[in-house]
Structure formats: C-alpha cells, structure tokens
N, C-alpha and C positions, 0 to 999 in steps of 0.2 A: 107297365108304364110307370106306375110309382114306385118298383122298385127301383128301375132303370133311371129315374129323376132322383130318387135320394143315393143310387152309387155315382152319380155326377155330383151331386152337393158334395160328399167325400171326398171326392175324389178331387173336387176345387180345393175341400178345406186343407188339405193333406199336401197340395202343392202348392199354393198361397200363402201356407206359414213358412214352409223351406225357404231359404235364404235365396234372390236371385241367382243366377248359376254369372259370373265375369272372368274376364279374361283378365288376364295378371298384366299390369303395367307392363310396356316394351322397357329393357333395361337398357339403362343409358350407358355408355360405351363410356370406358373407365379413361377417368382426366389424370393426366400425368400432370404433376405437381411440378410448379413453376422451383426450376434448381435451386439452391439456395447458396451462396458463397460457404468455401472448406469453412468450420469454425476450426481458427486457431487455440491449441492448449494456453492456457493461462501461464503469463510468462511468471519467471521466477520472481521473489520481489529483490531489492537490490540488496547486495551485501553489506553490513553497515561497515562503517570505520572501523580501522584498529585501535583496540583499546591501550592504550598507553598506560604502561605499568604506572603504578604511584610511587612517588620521586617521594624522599624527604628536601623538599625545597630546603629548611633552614640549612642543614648542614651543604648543600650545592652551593646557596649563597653566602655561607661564609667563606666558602674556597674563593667565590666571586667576587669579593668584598673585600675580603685579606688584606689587600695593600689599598684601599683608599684611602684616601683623606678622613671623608667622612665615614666611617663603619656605619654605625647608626641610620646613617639617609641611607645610604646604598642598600643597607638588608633590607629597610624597610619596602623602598620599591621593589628588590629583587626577588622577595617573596612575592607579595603581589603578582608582579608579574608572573611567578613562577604559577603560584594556584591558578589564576587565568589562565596560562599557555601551554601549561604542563611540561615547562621546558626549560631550560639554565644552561644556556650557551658554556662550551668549556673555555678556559683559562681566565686572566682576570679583567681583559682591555678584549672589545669587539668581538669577531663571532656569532654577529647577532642573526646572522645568513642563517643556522644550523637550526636556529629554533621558528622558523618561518615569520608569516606574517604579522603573526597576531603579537609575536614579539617584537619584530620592530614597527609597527606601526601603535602602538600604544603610546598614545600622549598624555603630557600633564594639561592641568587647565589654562593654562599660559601656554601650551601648543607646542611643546618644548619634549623631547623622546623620553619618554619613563623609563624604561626599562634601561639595567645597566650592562 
C-alpha cells in the first residue's frame, strides 16, 4: 500500500509539471488583400529650355544702331535689351517679332518701347 501511494505521488508529480497537452488554434483562412490601384512609373521630369548660344550683343547692336540718329541712346538700350532677351532682331528698323516677347514688350519708365 505505501508503495502503491508513493508511485501515485510520482506519478501526479511527473504529470503535473508537463506542460498541459492543447490543441493548436483553428487557422484562419487567408484574407486576400484589398487590390490596390497599378502604381504608375515616375514620369520624366520636363526638358528644360534651349540654351541660347551667347551673342556678342555690342557688335549685333552696332549693326543695329548703324544708321540712327542717336548711336549712343540706341546701343545703350540695344544692349540692354539684348543681355535680357538674348536677342538683336536683324537689320536696322523693326523685326522686333523675331526676337519674341520679352523684346517687344520691354518698356521705358515713361511706358514708352525700349528696345530698338
């Protein structure tokens, strides 16, 4: 009998410490992931300007100038304008169309067209 009572005590202590024996969580059935719109490639980024060789403005302007009146006031504007617009319309009168906006829309302070 007291053997038979201390191979039960064993016999609790040996199955007592073991870990509970459990059943493995039911696995949850796989979520498909909510679609997500194509990603577009990164577009290019834009081309810059064409670079506009560098002019010797003086010598444009004095082709420009040539026959005014005033040589002296005309180069002075005509440089000017020329550094700002990167441009010197050909021959000596008008043309001002060839060198676009920034040529003819530049005024004096008096409101009056700079460029010659």
């Amino acid at each position: 009998m007291a053997l038979s009572l201390l191979s039960v005590f064993i016999f609790l202590q040996v199955f007592t410490d073991a870990p509970p024996v459990t059943t493995p969580p039911p696995s949850k059935p796989p979520v498909n992931p909510i679609p997500s719109p194509p990603v577009k490639p990164p577009a290019k980024p834009p081309t810059p300007p064409p670079v506009r060789p560098r002019i010797n403005c003086v010598s444009l302007c004095g082709t420009r100038c040539g026959q005014h009146s005033r040589k002296n006031v005309c180069m002075r504007a005509c440089v000017t304008c020329c550094y700002r617009c990167k441009c010197v319309p050909p021959g000596t009168y008008g043309n001002k169309q060839k060198c676009g906006s920034c040529y003819v829309n530049m005024k004096t302070r008096g409101g009056r067209p700079k460029c010659p």
